[in-house]
C-alpha positions as CSV (number, residue, x, y, z in Angstrom):
1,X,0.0,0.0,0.0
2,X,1.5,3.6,-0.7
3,X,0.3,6.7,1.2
4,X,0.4,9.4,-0.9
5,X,-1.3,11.8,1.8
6,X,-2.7,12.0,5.2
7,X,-4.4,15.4,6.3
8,X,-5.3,14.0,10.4
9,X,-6.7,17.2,12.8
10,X,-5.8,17.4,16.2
11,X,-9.0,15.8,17.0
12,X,-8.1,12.6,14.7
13,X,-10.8,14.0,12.7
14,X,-9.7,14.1,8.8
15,X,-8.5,12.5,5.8
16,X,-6.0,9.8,4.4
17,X,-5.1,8.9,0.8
18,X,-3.8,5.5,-0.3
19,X,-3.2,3.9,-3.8
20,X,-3.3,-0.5,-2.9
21,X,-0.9,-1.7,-4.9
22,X,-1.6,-5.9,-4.5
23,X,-4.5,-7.7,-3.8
24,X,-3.4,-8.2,0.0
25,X,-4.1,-4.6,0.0
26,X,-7.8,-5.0,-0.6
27,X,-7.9,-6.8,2.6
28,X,-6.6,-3.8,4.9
29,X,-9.0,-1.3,2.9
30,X,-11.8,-3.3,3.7
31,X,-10.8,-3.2,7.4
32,X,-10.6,0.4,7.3
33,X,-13.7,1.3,5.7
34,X,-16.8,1.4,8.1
35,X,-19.8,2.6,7.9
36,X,-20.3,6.6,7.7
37,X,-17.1,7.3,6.4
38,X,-16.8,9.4,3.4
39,X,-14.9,7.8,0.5
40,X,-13.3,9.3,-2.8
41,X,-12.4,7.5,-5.8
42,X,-12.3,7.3,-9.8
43,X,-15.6,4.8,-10.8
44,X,-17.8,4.4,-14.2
45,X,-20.9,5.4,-14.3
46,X,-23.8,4.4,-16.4
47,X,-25.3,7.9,-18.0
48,X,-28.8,8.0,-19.8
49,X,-27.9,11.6,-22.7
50,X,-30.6,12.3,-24.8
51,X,-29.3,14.0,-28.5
52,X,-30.7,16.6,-30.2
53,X,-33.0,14.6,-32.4
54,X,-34.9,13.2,-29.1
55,X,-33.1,9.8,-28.9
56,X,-32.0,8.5,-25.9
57,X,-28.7,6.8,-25.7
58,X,-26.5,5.5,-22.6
59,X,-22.9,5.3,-22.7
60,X,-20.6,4.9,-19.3
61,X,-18.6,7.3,-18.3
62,X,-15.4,7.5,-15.9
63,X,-16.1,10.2,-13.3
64,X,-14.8,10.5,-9.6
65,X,-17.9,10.5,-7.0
66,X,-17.9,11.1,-3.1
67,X,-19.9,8.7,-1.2
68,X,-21.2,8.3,1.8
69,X,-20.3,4.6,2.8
70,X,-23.5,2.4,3.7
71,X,-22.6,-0.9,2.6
72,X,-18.8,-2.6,2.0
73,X,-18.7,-6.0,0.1
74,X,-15.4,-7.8,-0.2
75,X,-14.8,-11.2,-1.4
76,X,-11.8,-12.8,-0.3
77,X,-10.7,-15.1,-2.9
78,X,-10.6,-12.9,-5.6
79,X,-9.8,-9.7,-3.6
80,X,-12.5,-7.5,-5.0
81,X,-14.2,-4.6,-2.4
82,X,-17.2,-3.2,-3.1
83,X,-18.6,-0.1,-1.6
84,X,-22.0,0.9,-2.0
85,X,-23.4,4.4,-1.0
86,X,-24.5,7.6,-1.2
87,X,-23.3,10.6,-3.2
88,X,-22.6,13.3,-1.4
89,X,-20.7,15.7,-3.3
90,X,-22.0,18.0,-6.2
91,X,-21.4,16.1,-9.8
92,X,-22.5,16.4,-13.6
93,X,-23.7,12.9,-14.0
94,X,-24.8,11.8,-10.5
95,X,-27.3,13.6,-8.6
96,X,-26.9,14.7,-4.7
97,X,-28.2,11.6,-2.7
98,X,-28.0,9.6,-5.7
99,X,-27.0,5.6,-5.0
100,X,-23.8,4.2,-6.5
101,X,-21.3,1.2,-6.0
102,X,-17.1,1.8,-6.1
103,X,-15.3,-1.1,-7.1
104,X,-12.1,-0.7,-5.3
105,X,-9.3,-2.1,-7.3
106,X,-5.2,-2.4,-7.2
107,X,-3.4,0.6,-7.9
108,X,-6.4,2.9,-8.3
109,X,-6.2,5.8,-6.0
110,X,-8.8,6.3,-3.4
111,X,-9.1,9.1,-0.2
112,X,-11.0,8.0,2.9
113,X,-12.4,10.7,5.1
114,X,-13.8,9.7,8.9
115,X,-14.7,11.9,11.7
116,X,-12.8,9.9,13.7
117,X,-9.3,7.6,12.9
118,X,-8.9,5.4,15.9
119,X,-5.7,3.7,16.8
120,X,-6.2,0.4,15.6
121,X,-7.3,2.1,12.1
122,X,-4.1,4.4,12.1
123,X,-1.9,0.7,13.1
124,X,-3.3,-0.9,10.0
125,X,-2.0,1.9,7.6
126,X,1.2,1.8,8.8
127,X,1.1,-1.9,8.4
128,X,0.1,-1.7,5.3
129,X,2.5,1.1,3.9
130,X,5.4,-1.2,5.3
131,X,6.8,-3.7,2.6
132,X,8.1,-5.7,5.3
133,X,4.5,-7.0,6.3
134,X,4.2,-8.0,2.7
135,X,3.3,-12.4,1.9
136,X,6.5,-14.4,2.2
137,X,5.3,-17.6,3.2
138,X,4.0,-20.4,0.8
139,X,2.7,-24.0,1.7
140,X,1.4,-27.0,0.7
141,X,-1.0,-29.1,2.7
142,X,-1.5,-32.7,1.5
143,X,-2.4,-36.2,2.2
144,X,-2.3,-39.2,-0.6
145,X,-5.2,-37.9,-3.1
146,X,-6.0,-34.5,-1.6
147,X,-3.6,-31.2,-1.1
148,X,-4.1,-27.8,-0.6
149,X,-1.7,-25.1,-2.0
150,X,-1.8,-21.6,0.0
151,X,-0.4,-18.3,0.4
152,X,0.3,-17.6,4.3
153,X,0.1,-13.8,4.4
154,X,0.3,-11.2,7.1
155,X,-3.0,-11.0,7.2
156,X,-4.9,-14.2,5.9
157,X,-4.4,-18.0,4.6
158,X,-5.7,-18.1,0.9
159,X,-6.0,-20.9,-1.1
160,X,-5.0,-21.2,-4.5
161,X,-4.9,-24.6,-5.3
162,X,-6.9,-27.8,-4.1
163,X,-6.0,-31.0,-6.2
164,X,-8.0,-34.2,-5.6
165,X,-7.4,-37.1,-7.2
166,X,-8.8,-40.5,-6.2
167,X,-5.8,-43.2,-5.5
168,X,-6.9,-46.8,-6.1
169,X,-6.0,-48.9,-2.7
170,X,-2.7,-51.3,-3.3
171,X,-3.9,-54.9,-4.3
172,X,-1.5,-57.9,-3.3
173,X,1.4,-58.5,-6.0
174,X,-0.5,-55.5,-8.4
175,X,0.6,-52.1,-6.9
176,X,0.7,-50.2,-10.6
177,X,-3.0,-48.9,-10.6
178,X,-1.9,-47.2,-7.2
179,X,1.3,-46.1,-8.2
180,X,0.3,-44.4,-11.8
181,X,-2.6,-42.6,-9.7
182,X,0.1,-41.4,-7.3
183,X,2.2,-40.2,-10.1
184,X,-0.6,-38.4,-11.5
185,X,-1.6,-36.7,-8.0
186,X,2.3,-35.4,-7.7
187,X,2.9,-33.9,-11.2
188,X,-0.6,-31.9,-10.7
189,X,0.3,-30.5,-7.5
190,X,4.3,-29.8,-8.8
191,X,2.1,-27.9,-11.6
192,X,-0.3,-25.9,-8.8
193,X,3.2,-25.1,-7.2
194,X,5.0,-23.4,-10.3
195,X,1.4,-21.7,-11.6
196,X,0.5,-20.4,-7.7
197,X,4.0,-19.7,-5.8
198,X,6.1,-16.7,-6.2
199,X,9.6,-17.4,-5.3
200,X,10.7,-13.9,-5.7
201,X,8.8,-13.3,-2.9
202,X,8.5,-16.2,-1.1
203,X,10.9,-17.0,1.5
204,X,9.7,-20.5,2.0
205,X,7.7,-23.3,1.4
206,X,5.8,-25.9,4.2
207,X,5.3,-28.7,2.4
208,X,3.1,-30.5,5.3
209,X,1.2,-34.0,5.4
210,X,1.1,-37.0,7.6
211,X,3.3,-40.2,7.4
212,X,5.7,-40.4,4.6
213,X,3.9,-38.6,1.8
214,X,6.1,-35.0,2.0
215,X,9.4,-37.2,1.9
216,X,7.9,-39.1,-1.3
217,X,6.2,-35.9,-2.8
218,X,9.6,-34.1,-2.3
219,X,11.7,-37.1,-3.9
220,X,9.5,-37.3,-7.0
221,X,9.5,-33.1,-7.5
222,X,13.2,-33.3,-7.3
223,X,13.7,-36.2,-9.0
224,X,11.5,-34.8,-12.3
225,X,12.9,-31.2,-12.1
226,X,16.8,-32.6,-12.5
227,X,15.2,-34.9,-15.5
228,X,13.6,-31.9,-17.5
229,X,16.1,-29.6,-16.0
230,X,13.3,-27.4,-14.3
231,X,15.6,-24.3,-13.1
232,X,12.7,-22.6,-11.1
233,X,12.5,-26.0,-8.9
234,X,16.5,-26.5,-9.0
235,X,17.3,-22.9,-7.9
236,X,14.9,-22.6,-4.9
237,X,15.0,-26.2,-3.6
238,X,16.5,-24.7,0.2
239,X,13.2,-23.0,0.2
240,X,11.2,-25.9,0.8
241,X,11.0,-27.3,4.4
242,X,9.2,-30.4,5.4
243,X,7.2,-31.0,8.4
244,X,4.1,-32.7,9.5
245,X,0.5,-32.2,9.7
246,X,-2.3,-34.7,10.3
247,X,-4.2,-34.3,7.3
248,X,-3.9,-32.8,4.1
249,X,-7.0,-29.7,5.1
250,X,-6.2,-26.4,5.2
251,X,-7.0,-26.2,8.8
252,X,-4.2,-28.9,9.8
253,X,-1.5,-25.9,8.5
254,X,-2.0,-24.5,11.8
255,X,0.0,-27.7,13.3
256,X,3.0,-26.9,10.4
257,X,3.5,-23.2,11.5
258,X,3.5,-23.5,15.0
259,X,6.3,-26.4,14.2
260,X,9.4,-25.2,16.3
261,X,11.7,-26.2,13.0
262,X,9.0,-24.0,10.9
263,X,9.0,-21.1,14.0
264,X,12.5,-20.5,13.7
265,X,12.8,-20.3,10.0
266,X,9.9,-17.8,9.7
267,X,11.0,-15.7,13.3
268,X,10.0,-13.0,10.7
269,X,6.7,-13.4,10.0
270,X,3.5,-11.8,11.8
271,X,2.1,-15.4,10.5
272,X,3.8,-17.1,12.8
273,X,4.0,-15.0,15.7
274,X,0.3,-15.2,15.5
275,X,0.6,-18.8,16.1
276,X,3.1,-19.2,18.8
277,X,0.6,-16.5,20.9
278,X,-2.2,-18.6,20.3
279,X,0.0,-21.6,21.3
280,X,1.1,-20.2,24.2
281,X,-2.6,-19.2,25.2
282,X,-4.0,-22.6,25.2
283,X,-0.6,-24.1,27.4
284,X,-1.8,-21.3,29.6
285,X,-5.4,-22.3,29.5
286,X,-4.7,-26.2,30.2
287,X,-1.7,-25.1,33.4
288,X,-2.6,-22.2,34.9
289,X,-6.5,-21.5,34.2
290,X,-6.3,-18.4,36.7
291,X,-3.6,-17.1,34.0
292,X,-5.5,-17.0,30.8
293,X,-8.9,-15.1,30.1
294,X,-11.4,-15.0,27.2
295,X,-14.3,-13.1,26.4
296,X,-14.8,-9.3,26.4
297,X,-16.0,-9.0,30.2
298,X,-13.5,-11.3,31.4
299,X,-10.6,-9.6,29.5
300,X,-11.9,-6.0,30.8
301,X,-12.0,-7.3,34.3
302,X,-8.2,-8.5,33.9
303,X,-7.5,-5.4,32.2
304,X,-8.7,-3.0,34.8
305,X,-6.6,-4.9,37.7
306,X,-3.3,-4.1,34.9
307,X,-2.5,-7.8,34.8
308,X,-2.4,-8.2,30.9
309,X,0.4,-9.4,29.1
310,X,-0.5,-10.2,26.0
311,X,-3.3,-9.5,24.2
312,X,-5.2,-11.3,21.2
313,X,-7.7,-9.9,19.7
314,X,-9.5,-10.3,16.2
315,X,-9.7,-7.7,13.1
316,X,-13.0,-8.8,12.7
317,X,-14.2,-7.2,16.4
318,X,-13.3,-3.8,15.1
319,X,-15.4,-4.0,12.0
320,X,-18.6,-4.1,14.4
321,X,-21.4,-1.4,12.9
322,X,-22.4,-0.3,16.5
323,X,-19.9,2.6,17.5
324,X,-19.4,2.2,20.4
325,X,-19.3,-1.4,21.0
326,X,-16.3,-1.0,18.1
327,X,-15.0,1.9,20.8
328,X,-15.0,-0.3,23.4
329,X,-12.2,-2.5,21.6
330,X,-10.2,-0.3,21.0
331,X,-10.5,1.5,24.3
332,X,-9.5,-1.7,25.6
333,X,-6.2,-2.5,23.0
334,X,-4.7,1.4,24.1
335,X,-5.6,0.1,27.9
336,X,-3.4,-2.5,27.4
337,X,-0.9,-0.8,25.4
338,X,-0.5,2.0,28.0
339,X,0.2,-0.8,30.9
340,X,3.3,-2.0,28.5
341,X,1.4,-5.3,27.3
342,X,1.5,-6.7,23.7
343,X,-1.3,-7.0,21.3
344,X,-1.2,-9.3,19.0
345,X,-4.2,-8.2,16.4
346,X,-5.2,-11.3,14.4
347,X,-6.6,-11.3,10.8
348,X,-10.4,-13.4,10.7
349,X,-8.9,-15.0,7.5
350,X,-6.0,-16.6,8.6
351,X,-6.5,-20.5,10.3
352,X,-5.2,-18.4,13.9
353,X,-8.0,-15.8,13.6
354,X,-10.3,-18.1,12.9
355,X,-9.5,-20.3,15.6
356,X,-9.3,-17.0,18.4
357,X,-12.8,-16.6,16.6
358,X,-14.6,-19.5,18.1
359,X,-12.8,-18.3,21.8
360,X,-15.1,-15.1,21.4
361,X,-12.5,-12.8,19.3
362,X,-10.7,-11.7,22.5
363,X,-8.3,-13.9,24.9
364,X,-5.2,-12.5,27.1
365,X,-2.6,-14.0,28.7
366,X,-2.2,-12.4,31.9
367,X,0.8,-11.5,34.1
368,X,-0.6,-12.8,37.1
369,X,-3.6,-14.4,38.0
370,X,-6.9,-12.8,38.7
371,X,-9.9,-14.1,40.4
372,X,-12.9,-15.8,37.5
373,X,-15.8,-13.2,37.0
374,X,-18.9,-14.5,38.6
375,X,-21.4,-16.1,36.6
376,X,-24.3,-14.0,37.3
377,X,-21.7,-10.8,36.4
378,X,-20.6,-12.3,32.9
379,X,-22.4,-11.9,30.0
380,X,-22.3,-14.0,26.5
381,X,-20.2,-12.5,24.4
382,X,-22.1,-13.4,21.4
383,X,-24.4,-11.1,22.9
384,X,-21.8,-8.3,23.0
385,X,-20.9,-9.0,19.7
């Protein structure tokens, strides 16, 4: 993401403007768009002219429109944001209060105006404007017949290839049936891995599965890139690192990054610092109960006696439409930041935040332990949220 400007008043009031230049970038944009806000941006526009003979034609026209945000749209496989809402600045072909929809897209300029940037928000920019936050993490998840090839970025797990092909069992003293369909599974997953991995950027590549399929996978990628002399393969073969998972599902990745062989290698990467936080939350959880919290009202309660150590807390929390349920969070992040703990702010679409997702969206390890909130005080959080 590049900032090209940022006009902030003394009351955070004010605006920002940003050109995203990859489709990672769509993901921040869409967390700091909320409702209300005020958004710029070049968009086409469908326009009804009538010429001189009486005729009525339409032809769509690039114009630059103000809306007021009421509705944000993103789809996270292909990276697309869509912003629907109302005009609010004077224009040729649009009409005051007029509805319209912005497609957001990859190096297209855009200003956000909000009456209010928060912390968190103002964090995320700088994230975003840093190219050291940028993807650098590639893996692929398999089992005999099924794998999964992914992108681990700052900011989510996405999944680019899923190859599934069905392996015949091995009959006594006849193994070729098996062994073809094996073949067959390996070259189209070497072939997801050249079409879906950038090893310009990428730093490294999981390749995860139980038993001894990795080592086999591995031999036979190897093995066929000396054979056709396959350079890309050749050059980058220190990038890939093999470690376990139970299954070939996205979901089992989780096991291969918080793999202490797999830690160290990417010390780097918010990915797996997300992971080892998580990790460390559920030792906590299983030792030393008094010592690890979840749920908004227990968190607060821990928070107000200054006992947080680290916090974790979801992206998707700070997305709420109720202001100031969405204040609340990130009242409670500078709380925490003010009494020197760490927060540790974890995307919804990576396999962590999804996991911190079904714990409420909000867990903390704590300093010290801190007496349970009674029953009768706590309230659901699904409530809350």
């Amino acid at each position: 993401m590049k900032l090209v400007r940022k006009d902030l008043e003394k009351d955070n009031a004010g605006q920002v403007t940003l050109i995203p230049e990859e489709p990672e970038d769509m993901w921040h944009t869409y967390n700091l768009l909320q409702v209300g806000d005020s958004l710029r941006a070049s968009t086409i526009r469908k326009v009804q002219t009538e010429s001189a003979t009486g005729s009525v034609g339409s032809n769509r026209i690039r114009t630059t429109l103000t809306l007021c945000v009421e509705a944000i749209d993103f789809d996270s496989q292909a990276c697309q944001l869509r912003v629907k809402g109302t005009n609010i600045q004077e224009n040729e072909y649009v009409k005051m209060g007029a509805y319209h929809t912005i497609e957001l897209e990859p190096n297209r300029q855009f200003t956000l105006a909000k009456k209010q940037w928060d912390s968190v928000v103002l964090e995320r920019i700088e994230q975003a404007c840093d190219p050291a936050w940028n993807a650098d993490v590639a893996a692929v998840v398999m089992q005999e017949g099924l794998a999964n090839v992914c992108l681990v970025t700052p900011s989510m797990t996405l999944t680019r290839a899923k190859v599934e092909v069905n392996i015949p069992r091995k009959r006594k003293g006849n193994c070729s049936q098996h062994d073809r369909a094996l073949e067959r599974f390996y070259e189209q997953v070497v072939q997801a891995i050249q079409r879906h991995i950038n090893f310009e950027v990428v730093k490294c590549v999981l390749v995860a599965s139980p038993g001894f399929v990795r080592e086999q996978f591995c031999d036979y990628m190897f093995q066929q890139a000396i054979k056709t002399d396959n350079k890309l393969l050749l050059e980058n073969r220190s990038k890939f690192l093999q470690v376990h998972s139970s299954s070939g599902h996205k979901y089992a990745l989780k096991e291969a990054l918080s793999d202490p062989a797999v830690t160290s290698r990417l010390s780097d990467t918010k990915a797996a610092g997300e992971v080892k936080a998580l990790d460390d939350f559920y030792k906590m959880l299983q030792h030393e109960p008094d010592r690890a919290f979840y749920g908004l009202k227990h968190v607060e309660k821990a928070n107000e006696a200054m006992a947080i150590d680290t916090l974790l807390i979801s992206d998707e929390l700070f997305r709420h439409q109720d202001v100031a349920t969405r204040a609340r969070y990130v009242k409670l992040v500078d709380s925490v930041r003010e009494n020197m703990g760490t927060v540790r702010i974890f995307s919804s679409l990576h396999v962590s935040g999804e996991q911190l997702g079904q714990l409420t969206g909000v867990a903390a390890i704590l300093r010290f332990p801190v007496a349970e909130v009674s029953d009768q005080e706590d309230e659901s959080s699904s409530e809350e949220d």
